[in-house]
Structure formats: C-alpha cells, structure tokens
SERO-176371 format. One record per residue: residue number from 1; x, y, z of N, C-alpha, C in turn. Coordinates in Angstrom, 2 decimals, always signed. Example, Ala and Ser with C-alpha at 12.3 -4.5 7.8 and 13.67 -1.06 7.14 Angstrom:
REM SERO-176371
site seq:1	nx:+13.19	ny:-5.69	nz:+7.80	cax:+12.30	cay:-4.50	caz:+7.80	cx:+13.20	cy:-3.30	cz:+7.80
site seq:2	nx:+12.85	ny:-2.25	nz:+7.08	cax:+13.67	cay:-1.06	caz:+7.14	cx:+12.90	cy:+0.03	cz:+7.87
REM end
This chain:
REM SERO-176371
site seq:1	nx:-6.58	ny:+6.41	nz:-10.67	cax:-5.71	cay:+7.17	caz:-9.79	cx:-4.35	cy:+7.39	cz:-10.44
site seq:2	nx:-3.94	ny:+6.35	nz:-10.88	cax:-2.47	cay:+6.87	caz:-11.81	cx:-2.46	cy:+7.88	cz:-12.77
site seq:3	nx:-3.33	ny:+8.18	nz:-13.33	cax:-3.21	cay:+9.13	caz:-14.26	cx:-3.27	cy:+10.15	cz:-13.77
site seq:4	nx:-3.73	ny:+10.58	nz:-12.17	cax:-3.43	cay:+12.18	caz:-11.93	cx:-2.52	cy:+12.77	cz:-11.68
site seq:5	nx:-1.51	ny:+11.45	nz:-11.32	cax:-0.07	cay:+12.04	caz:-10.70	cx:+1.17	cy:+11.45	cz:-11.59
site seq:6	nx:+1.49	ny:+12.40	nz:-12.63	cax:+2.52	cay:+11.58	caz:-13.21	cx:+3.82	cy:+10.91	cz:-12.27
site seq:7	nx:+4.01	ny:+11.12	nz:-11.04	cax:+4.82	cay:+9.83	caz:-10.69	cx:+4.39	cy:+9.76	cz:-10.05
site seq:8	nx:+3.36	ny:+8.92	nz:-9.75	cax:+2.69	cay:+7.53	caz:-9.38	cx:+1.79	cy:+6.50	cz:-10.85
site seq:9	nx:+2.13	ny:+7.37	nz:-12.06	cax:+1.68	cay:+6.59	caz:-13.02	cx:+1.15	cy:+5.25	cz:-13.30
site seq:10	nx:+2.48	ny:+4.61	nz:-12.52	cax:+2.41	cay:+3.68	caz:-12.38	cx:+2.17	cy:+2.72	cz:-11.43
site seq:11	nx:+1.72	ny:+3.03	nz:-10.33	cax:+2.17	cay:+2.44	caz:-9.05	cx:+0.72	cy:+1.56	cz:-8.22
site seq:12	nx:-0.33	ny:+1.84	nz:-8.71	cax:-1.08	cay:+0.68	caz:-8.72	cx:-1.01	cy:-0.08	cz:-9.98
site seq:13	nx:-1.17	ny:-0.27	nz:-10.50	cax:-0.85	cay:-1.38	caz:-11.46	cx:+0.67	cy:-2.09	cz:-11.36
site seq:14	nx:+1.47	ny:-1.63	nz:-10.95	cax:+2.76	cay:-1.78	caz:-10.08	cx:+2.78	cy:-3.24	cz:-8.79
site seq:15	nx:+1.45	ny:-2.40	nz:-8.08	cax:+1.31	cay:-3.43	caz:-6.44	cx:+0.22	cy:-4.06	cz:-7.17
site seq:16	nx:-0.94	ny:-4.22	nz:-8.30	cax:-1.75	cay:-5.11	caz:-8.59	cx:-1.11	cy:-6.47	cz:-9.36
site seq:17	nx:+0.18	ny:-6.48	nz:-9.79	cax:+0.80	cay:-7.32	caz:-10.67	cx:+1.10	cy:-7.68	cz:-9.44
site seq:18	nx:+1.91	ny:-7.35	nz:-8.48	cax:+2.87	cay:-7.93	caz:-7.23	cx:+1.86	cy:-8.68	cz:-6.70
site seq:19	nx:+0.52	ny:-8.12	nz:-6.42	cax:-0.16	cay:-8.52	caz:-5.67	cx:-0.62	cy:-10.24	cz:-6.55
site seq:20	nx:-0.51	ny:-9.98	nz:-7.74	cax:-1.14	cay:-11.02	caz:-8.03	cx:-0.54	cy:-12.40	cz:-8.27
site seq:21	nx:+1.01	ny:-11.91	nz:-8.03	cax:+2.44	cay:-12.70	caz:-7.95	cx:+2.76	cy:-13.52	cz:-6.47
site seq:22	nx:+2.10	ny:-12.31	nz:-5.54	cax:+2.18	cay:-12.82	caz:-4.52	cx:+1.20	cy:-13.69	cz:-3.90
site seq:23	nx:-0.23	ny:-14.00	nz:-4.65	cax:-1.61	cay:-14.60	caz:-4.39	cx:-1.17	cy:-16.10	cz:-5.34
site seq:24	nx:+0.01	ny:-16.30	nz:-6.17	cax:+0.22	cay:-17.42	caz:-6.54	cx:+1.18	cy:-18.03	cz:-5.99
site seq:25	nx:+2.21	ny:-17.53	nz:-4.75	cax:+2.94	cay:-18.11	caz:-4.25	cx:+2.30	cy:-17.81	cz:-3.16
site seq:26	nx:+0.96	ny:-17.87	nz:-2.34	cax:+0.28	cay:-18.24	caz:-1.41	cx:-0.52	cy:-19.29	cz:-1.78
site seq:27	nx:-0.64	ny:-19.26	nz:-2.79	cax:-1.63	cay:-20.50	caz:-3.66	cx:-3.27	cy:-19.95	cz:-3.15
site seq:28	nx:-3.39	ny:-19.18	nz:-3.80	cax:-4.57	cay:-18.71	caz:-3.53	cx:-5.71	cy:-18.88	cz:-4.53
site seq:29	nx:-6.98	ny:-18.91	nz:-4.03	cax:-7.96	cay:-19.13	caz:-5.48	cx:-8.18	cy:-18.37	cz:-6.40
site seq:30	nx:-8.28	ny:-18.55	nz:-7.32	cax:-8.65	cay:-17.27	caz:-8.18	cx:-9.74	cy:-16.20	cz:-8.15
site seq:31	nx:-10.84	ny:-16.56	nz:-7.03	cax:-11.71	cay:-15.85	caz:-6.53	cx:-10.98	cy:-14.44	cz:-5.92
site seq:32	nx:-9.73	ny:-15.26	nz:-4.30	cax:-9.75	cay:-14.29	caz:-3.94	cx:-8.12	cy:-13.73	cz:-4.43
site seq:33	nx:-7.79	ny:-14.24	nz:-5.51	cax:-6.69	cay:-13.72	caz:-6.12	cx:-7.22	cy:-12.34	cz:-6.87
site seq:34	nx:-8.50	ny:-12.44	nz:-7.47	cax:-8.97	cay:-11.25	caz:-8.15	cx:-9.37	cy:-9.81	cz:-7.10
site seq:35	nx:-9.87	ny:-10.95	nz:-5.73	cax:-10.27	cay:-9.68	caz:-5.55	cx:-8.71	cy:-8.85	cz:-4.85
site seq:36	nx:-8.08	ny:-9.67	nz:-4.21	cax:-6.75	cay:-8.94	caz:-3.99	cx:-6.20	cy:-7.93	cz:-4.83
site seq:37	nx:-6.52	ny:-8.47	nz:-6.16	cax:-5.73	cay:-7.27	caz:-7.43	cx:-6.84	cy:-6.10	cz:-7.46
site seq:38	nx:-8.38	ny:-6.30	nz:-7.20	cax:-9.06	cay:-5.41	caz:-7.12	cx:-8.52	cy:-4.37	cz:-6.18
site seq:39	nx:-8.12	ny:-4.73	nz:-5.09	cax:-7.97	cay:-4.13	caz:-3.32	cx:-6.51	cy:-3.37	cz:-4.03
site seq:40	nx:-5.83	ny:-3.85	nz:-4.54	cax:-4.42	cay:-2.84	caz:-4.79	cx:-4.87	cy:-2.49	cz:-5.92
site seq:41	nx:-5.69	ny:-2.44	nz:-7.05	cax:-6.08	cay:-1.33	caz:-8.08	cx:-6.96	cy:-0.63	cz:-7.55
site seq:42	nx:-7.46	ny:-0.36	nz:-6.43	cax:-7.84	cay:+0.72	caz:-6.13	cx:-7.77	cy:+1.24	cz:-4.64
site seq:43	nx:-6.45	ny:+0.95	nz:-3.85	cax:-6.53	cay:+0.95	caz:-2.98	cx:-5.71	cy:+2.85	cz:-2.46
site seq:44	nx:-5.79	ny:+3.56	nz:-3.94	cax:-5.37	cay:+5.07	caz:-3.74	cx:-6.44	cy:+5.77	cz:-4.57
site seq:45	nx:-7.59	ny:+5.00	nz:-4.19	cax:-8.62	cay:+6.27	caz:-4.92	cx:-8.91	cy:+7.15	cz:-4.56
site seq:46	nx:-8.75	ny:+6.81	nz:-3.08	cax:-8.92	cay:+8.07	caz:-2.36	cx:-7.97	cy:+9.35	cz:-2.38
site seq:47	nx:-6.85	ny:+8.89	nz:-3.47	cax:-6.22	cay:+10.23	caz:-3.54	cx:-6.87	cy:+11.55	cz:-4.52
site seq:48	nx:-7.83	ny:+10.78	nz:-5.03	cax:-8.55	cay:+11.94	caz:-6.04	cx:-9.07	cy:+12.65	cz:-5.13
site seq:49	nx:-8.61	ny:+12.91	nz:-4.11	cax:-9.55	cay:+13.93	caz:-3.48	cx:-8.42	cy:+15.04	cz:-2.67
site seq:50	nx:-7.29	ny:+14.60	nz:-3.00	cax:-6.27	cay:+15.16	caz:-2.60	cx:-5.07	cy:+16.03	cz:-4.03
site seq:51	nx:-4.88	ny:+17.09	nz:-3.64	cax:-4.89	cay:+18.13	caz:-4.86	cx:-3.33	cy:+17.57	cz:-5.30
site seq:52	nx:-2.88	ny:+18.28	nz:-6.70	cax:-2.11	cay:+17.63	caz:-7.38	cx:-0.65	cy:+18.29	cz:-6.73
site seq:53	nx:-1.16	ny:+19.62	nz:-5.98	cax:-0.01	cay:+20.42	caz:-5.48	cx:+1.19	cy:+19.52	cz:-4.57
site seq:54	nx:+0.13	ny:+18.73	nz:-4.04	cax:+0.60	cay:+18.17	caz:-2.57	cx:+1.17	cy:+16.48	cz:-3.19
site seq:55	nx:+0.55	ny:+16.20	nz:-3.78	cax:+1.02	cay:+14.88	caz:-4.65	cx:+1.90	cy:+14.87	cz:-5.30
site seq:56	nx:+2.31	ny:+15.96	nz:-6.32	cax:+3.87	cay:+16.11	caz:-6.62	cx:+4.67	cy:+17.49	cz:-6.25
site seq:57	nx:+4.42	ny:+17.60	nz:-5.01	cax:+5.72	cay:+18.36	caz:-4.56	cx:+7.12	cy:+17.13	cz:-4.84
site seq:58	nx:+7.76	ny:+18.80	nz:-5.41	cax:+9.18	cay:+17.98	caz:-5.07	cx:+10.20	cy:+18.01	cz:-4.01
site seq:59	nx:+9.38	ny:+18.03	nz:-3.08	cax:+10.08	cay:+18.97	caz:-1.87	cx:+9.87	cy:+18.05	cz:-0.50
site seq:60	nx:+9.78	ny:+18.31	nz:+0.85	cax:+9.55	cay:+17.57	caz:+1.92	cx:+7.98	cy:+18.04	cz:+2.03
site seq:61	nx:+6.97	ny:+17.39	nz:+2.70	cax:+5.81	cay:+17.95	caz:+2.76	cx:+5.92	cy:+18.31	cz:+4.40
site seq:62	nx:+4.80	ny:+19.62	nz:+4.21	cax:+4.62	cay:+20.44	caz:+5.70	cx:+3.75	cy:+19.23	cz:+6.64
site seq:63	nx:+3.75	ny:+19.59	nz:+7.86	cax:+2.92	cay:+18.72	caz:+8.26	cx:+1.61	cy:+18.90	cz:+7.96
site seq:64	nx:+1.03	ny:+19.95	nz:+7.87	cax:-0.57	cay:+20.08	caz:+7.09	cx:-0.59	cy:+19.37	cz:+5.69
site seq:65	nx:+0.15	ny:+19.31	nz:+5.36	cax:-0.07	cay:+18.91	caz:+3.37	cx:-0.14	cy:+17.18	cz:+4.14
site seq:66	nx:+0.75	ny:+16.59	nz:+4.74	cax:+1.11	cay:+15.22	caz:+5.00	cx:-0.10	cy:+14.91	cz:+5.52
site seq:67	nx:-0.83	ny:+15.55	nz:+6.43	cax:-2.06	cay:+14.88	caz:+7.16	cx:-3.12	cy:+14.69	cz:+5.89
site seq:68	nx:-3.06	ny:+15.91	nz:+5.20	cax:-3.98	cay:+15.54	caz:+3.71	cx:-3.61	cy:+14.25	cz:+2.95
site seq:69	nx:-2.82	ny:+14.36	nz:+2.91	cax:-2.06	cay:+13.08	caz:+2.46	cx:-3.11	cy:+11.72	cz:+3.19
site seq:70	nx:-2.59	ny:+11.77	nz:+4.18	cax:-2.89	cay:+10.74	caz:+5.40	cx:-4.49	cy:+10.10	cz:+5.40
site seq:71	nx:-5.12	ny:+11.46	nz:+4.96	cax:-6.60	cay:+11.19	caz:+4.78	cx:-7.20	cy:+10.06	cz:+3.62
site seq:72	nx:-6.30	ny:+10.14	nz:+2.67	cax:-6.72	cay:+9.30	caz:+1.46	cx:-6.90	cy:+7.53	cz:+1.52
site seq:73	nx:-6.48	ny:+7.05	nz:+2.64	cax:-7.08	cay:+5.88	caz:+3.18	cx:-8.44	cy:+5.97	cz:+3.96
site seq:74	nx:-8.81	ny:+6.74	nz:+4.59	cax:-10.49	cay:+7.50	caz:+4.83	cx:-11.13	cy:+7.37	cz:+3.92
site seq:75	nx:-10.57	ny:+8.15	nz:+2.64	cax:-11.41	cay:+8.66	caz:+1.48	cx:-11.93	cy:+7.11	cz:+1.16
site seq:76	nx:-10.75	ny:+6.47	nz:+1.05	cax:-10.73	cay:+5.45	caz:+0.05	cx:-12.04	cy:+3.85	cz:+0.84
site seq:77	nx:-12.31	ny:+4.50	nz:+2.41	cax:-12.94	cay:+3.44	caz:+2.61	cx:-14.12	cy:+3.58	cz:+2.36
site seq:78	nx:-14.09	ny:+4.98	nz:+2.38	cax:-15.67	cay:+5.38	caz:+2.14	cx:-16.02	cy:+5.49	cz:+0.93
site seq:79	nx:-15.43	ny:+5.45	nz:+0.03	cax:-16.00	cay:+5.42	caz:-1.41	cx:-16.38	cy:+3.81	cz:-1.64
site seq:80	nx:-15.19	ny:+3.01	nz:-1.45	cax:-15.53	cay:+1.51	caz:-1.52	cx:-16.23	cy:+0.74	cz:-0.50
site seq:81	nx:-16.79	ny:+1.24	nz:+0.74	cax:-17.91	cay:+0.96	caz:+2.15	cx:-19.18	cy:+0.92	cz:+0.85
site seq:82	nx:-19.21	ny:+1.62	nz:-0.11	cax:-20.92	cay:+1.94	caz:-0.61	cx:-21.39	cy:+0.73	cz:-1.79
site seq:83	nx:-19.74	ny:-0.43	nz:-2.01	cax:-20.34	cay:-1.07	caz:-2.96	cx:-20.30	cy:-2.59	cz:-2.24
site seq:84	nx:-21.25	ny:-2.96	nz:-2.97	cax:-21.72	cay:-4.16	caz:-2.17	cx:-21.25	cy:-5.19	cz:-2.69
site seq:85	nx:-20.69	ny:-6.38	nz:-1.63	cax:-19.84	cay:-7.60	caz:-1.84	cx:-18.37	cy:-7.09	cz:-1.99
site seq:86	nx:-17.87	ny:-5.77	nz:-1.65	cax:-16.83	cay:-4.81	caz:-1.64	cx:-16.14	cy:-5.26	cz:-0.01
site seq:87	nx:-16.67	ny:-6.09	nz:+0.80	cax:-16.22	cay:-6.05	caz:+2.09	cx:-14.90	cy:-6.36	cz:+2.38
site seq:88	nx:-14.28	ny:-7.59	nz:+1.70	cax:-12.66	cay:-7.92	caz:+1.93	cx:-12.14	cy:-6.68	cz:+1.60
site seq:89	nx:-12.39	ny:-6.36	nz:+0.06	cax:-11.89	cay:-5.81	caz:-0.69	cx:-11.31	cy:-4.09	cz:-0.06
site seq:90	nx:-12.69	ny:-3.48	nz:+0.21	cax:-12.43	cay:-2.58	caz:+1.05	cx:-11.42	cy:-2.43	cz:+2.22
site seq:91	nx:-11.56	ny:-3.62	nz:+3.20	cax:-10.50	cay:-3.27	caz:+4.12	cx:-8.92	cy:-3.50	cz:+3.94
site seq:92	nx:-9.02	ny:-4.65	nz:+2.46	cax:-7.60	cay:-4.80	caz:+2.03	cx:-7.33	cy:-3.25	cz:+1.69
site seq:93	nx:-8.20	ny:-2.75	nz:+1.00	cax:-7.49	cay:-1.49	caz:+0.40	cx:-7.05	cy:-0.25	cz:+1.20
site seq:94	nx:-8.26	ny:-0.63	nz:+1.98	cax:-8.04	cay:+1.03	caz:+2.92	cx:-7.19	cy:+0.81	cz:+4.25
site seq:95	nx:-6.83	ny:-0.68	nz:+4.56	cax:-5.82	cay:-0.43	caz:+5.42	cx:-4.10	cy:-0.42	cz:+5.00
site seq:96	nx:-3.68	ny:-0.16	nz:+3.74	cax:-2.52	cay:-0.38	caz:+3.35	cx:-1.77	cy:+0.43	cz:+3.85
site seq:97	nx:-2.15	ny:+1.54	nz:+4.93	cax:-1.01	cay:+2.42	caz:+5.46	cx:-0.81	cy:+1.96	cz:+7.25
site seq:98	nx:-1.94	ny:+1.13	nz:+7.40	cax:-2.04	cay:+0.86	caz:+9.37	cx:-0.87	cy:-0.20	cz:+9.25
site seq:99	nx:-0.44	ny:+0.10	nz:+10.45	cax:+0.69	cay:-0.67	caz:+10.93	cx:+0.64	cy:-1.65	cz:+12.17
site seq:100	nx:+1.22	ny:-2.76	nz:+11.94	cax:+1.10	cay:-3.74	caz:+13.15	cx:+1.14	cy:-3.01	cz:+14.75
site seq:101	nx:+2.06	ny:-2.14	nz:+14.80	cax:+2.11	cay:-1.52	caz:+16.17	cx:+1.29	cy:-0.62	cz:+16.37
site seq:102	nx:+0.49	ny:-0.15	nz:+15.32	cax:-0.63	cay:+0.77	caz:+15.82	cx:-0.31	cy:+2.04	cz:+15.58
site seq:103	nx:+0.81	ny:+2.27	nz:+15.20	cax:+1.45	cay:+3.82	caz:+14.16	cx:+0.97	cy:+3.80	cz:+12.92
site seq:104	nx:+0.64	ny:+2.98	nz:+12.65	cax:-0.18	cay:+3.41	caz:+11.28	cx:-1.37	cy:+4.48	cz:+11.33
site seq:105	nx:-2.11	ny:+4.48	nz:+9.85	cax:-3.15	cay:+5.64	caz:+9.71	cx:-4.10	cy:+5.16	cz:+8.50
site seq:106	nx:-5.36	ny:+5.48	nz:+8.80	cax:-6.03	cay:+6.45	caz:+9.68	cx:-6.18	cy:+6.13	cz:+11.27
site seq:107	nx:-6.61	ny:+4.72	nz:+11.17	cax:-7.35	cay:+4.41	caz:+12.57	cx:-6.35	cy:+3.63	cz:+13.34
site seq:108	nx:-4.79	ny:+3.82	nz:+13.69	cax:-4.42	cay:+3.22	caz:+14.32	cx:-4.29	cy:+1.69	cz:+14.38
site seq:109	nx:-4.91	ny:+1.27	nz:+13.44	cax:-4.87	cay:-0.23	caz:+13.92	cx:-4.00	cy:-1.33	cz:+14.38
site seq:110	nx:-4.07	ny:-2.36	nz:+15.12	cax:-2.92	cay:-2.98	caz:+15.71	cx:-3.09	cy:-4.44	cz:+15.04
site seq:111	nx:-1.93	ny:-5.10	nz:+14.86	cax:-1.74	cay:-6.36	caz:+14.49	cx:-2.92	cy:-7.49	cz:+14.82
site seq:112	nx:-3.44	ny:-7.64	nz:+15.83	cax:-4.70	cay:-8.39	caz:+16.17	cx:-6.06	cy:-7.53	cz:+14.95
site seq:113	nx:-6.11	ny:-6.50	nz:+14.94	cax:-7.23	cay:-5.91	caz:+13.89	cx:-6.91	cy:-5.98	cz:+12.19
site seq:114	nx:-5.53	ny:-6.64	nz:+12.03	cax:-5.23	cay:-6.46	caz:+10.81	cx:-4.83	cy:-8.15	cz:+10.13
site seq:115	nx:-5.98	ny:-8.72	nz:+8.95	cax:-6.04	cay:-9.75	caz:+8.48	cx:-4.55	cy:-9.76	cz:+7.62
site seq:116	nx:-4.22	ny:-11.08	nz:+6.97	cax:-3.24	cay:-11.62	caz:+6.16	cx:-2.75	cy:-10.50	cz:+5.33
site seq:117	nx:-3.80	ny:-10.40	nz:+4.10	cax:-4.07	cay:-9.73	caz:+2.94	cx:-4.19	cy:-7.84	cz:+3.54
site seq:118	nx:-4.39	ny:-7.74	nz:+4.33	cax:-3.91	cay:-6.30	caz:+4.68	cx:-2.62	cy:-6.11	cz:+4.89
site seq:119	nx:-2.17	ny:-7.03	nz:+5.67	cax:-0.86	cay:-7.05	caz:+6.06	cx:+0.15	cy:-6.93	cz:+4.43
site seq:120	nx:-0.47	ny:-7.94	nz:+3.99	cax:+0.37	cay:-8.62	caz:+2.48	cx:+0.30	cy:-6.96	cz:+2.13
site seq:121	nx:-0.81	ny:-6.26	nz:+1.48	cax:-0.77	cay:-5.34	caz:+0.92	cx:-0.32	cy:-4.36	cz:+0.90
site seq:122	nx:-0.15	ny:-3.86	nz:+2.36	cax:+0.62	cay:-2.91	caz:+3.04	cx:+2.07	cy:-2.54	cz:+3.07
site seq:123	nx:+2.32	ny:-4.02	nz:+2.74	cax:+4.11	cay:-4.56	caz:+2.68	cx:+4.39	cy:-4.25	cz:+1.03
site seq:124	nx:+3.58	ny:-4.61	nz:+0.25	cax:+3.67	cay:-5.05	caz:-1.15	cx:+3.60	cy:-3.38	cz:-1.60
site seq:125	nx:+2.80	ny:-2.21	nz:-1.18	cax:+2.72	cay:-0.91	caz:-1.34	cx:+3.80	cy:-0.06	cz:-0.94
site seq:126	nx:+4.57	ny:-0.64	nz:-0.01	cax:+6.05	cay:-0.30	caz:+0.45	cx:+6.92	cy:-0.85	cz:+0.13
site seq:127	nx:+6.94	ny:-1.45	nz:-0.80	cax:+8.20	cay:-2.69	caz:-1.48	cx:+7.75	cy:-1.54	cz:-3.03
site seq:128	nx:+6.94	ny:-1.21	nz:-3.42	cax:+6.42	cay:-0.66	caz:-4.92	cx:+6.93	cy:+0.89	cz:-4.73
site seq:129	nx:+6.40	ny:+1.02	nz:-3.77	cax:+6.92	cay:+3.05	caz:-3.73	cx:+8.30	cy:+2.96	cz:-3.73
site seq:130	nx:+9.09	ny:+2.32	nz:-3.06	cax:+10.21	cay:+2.93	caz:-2.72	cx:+11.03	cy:+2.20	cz:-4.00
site seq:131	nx:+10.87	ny:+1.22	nz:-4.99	cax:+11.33	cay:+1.04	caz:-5.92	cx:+10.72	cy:+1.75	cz:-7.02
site seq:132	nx:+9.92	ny:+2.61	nz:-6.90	cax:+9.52	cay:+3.71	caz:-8.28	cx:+10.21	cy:+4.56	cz:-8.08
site seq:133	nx:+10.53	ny:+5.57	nz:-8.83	cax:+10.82	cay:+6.77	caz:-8.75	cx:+9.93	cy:+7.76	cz:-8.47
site seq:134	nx:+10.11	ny:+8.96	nz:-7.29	cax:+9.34	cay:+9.74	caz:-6.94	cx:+10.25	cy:+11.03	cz:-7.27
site seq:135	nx:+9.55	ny:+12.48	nz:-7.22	cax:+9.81	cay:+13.39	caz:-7.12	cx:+11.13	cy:+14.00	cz:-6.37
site seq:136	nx:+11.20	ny:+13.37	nz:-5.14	cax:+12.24	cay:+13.79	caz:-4.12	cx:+13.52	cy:+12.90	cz:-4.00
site seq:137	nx:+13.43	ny:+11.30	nz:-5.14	cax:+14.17	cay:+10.66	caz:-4.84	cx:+14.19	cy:+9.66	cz:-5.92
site seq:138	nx:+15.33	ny:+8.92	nz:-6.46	cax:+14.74	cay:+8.10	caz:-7.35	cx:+14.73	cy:+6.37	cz:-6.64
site seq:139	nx:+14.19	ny:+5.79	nz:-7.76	cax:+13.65	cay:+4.28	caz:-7.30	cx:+14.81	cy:+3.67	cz:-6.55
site seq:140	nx:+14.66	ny:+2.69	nz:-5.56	cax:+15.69	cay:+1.91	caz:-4.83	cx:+15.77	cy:+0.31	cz:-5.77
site seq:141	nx:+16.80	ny:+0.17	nz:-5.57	cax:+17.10	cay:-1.10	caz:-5.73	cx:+16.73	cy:-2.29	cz:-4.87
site seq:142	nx:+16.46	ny:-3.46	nz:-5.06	cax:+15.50	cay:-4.65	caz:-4.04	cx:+16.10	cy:-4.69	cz:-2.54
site seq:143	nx:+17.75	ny:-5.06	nz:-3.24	cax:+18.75	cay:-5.15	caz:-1.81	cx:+18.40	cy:-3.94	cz:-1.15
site seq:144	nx:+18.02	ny:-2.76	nz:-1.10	cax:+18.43	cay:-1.63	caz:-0.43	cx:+16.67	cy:-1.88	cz:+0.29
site seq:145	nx:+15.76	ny:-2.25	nz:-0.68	cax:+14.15	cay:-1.87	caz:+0.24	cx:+13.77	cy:-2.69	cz:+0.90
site seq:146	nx:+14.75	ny:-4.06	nz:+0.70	cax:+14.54	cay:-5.05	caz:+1.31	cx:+15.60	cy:-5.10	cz:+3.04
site seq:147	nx:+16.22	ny:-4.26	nz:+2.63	cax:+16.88	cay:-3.84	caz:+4.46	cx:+16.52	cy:-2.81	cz:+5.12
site seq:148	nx:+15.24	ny:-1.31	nz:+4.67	cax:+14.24	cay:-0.74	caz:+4.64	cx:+13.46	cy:-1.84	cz:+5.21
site seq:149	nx:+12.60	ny:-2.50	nz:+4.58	cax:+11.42	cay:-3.58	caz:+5.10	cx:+11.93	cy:-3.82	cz:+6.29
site seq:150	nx:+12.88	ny:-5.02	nz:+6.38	cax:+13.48	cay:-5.66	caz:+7.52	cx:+13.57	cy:-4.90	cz:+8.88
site seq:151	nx:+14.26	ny:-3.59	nz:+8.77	cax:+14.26	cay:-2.50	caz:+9.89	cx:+12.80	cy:-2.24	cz:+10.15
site seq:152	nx:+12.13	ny:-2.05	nz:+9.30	cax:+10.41	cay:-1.98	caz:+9.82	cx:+10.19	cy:-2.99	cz:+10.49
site seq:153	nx:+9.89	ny:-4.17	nz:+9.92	cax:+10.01	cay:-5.28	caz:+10.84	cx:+10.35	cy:-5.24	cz:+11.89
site seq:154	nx:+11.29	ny:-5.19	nz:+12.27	cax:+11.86	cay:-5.12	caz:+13.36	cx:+11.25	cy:-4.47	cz:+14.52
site seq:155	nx:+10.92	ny:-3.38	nz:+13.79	cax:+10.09	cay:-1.93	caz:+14.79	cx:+9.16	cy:-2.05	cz:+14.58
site seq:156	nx:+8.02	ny:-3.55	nz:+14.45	cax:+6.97	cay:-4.30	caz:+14.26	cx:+6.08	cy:-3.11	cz:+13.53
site seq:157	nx:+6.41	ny:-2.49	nz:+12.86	cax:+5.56	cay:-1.29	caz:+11.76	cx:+5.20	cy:-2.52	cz:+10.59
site seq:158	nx:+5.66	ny:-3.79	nz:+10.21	cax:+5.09	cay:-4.76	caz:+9.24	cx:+5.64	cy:-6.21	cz:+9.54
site seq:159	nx:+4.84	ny:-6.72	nz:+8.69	cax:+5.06	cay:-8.70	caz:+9.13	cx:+6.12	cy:-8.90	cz:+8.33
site seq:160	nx:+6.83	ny:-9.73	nz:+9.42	cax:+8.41	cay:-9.64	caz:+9.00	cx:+8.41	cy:-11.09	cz:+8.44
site seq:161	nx:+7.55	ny:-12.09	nz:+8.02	cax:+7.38	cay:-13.20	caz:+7.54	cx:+6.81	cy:-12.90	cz:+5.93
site seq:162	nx:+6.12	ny:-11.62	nz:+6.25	cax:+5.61	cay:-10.96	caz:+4.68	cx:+6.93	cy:-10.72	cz:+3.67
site seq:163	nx:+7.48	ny:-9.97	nz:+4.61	cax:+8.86	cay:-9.53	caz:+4.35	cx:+9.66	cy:-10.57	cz:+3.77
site seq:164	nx:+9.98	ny:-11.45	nz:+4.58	cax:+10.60	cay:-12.39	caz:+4.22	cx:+10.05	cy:-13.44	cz:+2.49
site seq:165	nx:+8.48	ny:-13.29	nz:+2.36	cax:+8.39	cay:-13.86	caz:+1.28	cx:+8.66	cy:-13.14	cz:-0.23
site seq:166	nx:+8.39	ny:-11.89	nz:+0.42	cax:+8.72	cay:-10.91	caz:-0.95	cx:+9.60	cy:-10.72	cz:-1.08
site seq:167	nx:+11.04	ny:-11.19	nz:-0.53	cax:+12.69	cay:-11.07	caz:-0.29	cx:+12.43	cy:-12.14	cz:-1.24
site seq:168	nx:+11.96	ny:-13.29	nz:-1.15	cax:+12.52	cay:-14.61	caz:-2.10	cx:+11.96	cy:-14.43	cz:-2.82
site seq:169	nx:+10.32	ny:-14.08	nz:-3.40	cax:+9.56	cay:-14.23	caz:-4.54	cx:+10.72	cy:-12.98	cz:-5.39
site seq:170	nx:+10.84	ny:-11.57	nz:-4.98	cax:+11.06	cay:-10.35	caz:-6.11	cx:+12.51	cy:-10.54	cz:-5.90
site seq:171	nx:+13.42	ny:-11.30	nz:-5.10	cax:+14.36	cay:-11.09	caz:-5.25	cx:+15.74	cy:-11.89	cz:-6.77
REM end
C-alpha cells in the first residue's frame, strides 16, 4: 500500500514499528506481537482499491471522494476475512478507523465491540498520520498530536489510557 501514494510512503511501516514498540511496553508475546505488526502492515490495503486522484488530492475532499475514502476499511476486511488464522489480525486491521462512541467507520462500532489491540491501533494510526506529512498539511509535532489525541479522548472518539501510554512511550 505505501508505494501507491507517495505521501503515505511511509505510513504503514510508520504504525508497524509503533506498533511493535508499543507490544513491548505491554509486554506482549512475540506471537501476538507479530501478529499486531501484521494488523498495521496491512491494515490500508484496502486502499488499493481506492484511486490515486482521491488519495493525493491536495485539497479538502468532497463528501463523495471522503465516503470512498471511508470504504477502504470494508475493502480491507474482506480481503483479509479470506485468509485463514487471519482472525485477530483482520479485525485489528479493519477496525482502525471505528471509534469508541460509535462515530467511527465502517460499522459504527462502540467501545464494548472494540478489543485492546483495535483500540491500540486505531490510536497508534492517528498518532502516525498526523505526524507525517500530508498533501494539505505538514507533519505535527508530538506536543501538538498529543493535545489532538487528548481532545478525542475526551469526546470518547479513543482510549484515553491508550493515549496516555503513547504520551510516555513516543514522548
């Protein structure tokens, strides 16, 4: 997936390092430390199915382009639903945009439907974008995404204890 969009080049391999930073200050096994880095290296495959127009605009996106957008957690469950022993892995990946309050996307999901490692990932994919540089804006600094996070938190859109560990681990 990085290679279709020159800025996102980088940005799974970005949240697969974090991710795997953050699976050693959970003390996690190396079983499911791997598969975590699996779940954020491929948790935007589903953007190959979404055209390059709409991926690097440099502009605000329409609301039609954004819902395309929106779809690529769909894409992404259904490509990884077909491989087998893929089950954590899959829902780590394809829920990295649902939100504790249920504003998230695709399926709405609410904090009771959403495990640790979704949560972790979700946080860790929004701590990575907004410190890359994109098209419309360049990378933030920790202090600045880390009072970004916190305000989410707040507006229970993410786990504010997640938050809080990736404040001390990246800070």
């Amino acid at each position: 997936m990085d290679t279709k969009s020159k800025f996102t080049w980088r940005h799974s391999k970005g949240l697969s390092e974090k991710a795997g930073i953050m699976a050693e200050f959970y003390d996690y096994s190396a079983e499911e430390t791997v598969k975590l880095r699996i779940a954020a290296d491929l948790h935007d495959i589903g953007k190959l199915l979404i055209s390059n127009d709409i991926l690097e605009a440099e502009r605000r996106l329409t609301a039609e382009e954004f819902a395309k957008i929106q779809c690529h957690t769909y894409y992404t469950r259904k490509a990884l639903n077909k491989i087998s022993g893929f089950e954590d892995i899959t829902q780590w990946a394809a829920n990295h945009h649902e939100k504790l309050n249920g504003k998230g996307y695709p399926y709405c999901k609410t904090a009771k439907e959403l495990d640790f490692n979704s949560r972790l990932l979700g946080c860790l994919d929004i701590y990575q974008a907004l410190t890359e540089d994109r098209p419309y804006r360049a990378g933030m600094e920790h202090s600045h995404v880390v009072h970004i996070m916190r305000d989410m938190a707040d507006g229970g859109f993410v786990d504010r204890t997640i938050v809080d560990d990736i404040t001390q681990v990246f800070g």
